[in-house]
C-alpha positions as CSV (number, residue, x, y, z in Angstrom):
1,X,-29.0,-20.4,11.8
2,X,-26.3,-23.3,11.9
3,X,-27.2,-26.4,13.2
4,X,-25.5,-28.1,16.1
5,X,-23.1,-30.2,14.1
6,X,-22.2,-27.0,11.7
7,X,-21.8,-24.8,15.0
8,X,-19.3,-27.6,16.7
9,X,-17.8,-27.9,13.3
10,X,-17.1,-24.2,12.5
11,X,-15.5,-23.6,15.9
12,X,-13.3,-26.6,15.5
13,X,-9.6,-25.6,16.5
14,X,-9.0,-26.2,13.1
15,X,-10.1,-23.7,11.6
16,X,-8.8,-21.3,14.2
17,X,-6.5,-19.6,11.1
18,X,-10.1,-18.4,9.5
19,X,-10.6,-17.2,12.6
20,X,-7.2,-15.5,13.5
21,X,-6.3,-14.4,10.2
22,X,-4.3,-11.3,11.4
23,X,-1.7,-13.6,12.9
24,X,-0.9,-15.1,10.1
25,X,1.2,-14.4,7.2
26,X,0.3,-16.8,3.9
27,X,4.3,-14.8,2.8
28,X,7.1,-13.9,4.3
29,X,10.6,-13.0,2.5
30,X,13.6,-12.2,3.6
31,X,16.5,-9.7,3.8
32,X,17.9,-9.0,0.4
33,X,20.4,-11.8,-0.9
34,X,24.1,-10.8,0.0
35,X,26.1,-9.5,-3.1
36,X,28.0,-13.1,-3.6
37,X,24.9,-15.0,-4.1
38,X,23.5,-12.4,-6.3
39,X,24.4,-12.7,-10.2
40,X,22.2,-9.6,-10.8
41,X,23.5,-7.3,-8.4
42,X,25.1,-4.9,-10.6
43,X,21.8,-4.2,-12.3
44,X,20.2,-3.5,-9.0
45,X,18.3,-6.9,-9.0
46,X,17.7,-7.5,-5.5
47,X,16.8,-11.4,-4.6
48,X,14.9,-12.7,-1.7
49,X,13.6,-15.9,0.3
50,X,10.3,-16.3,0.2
51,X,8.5,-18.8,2.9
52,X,4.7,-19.2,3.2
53,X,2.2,-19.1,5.6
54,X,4.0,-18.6,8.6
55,X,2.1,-18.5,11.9
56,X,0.4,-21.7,11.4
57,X,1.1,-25.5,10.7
58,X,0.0,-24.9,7.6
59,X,2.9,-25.5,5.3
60,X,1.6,-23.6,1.9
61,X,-1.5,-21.4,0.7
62,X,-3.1,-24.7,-0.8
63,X,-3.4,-25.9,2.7
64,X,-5.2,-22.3,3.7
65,X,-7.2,-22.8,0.1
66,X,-8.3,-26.4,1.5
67,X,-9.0,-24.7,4.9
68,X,-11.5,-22.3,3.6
69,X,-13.0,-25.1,1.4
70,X,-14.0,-27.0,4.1
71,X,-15.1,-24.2,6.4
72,X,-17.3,-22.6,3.4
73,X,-19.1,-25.8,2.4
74,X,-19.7,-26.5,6.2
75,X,-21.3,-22.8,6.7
76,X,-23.6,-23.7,3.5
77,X,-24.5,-26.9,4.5
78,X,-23.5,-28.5,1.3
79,X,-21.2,-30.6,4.1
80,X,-23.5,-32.3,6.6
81,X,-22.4,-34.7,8.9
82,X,-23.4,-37.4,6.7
83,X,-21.5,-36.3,3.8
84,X,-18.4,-37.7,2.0
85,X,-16.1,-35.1,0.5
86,X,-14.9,-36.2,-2.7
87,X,-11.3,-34.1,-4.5
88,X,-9.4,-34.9,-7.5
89,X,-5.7,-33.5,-6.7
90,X,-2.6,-33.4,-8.5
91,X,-1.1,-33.6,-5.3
92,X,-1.0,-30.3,-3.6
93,X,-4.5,-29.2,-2.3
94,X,-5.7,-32.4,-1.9
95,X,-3.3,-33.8,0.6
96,X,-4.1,-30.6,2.3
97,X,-7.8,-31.3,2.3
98,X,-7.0,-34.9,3.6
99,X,-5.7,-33.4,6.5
100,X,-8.2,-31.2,7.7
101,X,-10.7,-34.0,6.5
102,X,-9.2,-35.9,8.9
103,X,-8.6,-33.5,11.9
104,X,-12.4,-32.8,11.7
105,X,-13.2,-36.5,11.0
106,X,-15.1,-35.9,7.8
107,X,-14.8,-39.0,5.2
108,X,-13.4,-38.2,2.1
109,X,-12.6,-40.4,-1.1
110,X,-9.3,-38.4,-2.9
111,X,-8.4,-39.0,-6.7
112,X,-4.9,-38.8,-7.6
113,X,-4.0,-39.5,-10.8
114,X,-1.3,-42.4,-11.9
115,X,1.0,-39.9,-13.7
116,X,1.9,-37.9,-10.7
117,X,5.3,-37.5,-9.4
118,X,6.1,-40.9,-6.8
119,X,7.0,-38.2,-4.1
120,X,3.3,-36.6,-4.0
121,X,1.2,-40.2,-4.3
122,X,3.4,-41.1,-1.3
123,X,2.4,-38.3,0.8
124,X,-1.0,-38.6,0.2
125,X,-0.7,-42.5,0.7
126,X,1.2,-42.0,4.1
127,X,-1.7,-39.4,5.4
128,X,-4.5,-41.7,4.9
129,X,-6.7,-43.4,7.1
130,X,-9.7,-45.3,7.9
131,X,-11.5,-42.2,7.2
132,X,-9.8,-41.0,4.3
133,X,-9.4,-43.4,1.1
134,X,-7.0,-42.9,-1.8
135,X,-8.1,-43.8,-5.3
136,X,-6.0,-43.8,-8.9
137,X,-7.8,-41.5,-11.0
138,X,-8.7,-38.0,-12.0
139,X,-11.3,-35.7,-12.1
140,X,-13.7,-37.7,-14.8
141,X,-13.9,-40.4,-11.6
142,X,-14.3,-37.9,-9.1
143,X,-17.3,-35.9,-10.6
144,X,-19.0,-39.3,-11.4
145,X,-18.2,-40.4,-7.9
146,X,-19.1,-36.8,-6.7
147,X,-22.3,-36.3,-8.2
148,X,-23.7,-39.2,-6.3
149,X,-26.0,-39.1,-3.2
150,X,-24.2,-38.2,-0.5
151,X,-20.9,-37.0,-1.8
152,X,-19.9,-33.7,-1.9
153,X,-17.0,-32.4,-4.7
């Protein structure tokens, strides 16, 4: 039985791509490459675009991985609505989980750590918010931080 705060939670409009799975497409390729742009093509190598989950504002399958995080811990309670969410991110998923942290208004404290790429630590600086707070580190400082009351990693 979920609580009130889980049940308002679970049917939050973000997750509606849990919820409407079969419109979405997490891959989606396209016609083969024409012959010019093909150096295989005599060996009957075909080559194709692939873009991800189409169908949703979700722009790769971390950001459906970060989704399902989220909507799993909430349905097991180990998120409650006093709970900070604590990730260590390279800078793929946990951008992702920044987002829907904040689209749900769930506090979260994300670890990056100092040697990523300037282009990623950017994103993840431009998304934050009073709500969401960006830390140098990895995932040594996030279980520490994690394992304390009231933090969830």
């Amino acid at each position: 039985m979920h609580t009130n705060w889980q049940r308002a939670m679970l049917e939050s409009p973000v997750f509606d791509p849990i919820r409407y799975h079969e419109q979405i497409k997490l891959a989606e390729t396209s016609d083969p490459f024409p012959r010019a742009f093909n150096p295989h093509y005599e060996d009957d190598v075909e080559y194709f675009a692939v873009s991800t989950a189409t169908g949703t504002d979700m722009s790769t399958g971390k950001g459906m991985m970060a989704l399902f995080a989220f909507h799993d811990d909430i349905e097991n309670e180990y998120i409650q609505p006093e709970t900070i969410v604590v990730e260590s991110s390279s800078g793929n998923t946990g951008p992702e989980m920044q987002k829907i942290a904040q689209r749900l208004g769930i506090p979260m404290h994300l670890f990056l750590r100092d040697t990523m790429p300037p282009v990623k630590f950017d994103r993840a600086r431009i998304l934050r918010d009073q709500n969401v707070k960006i830390h140098l580190g990895g995932v040594v400082d996030a279980r520490a931080m994690g394992k304390r009351p009231g933090f969830h990693l």
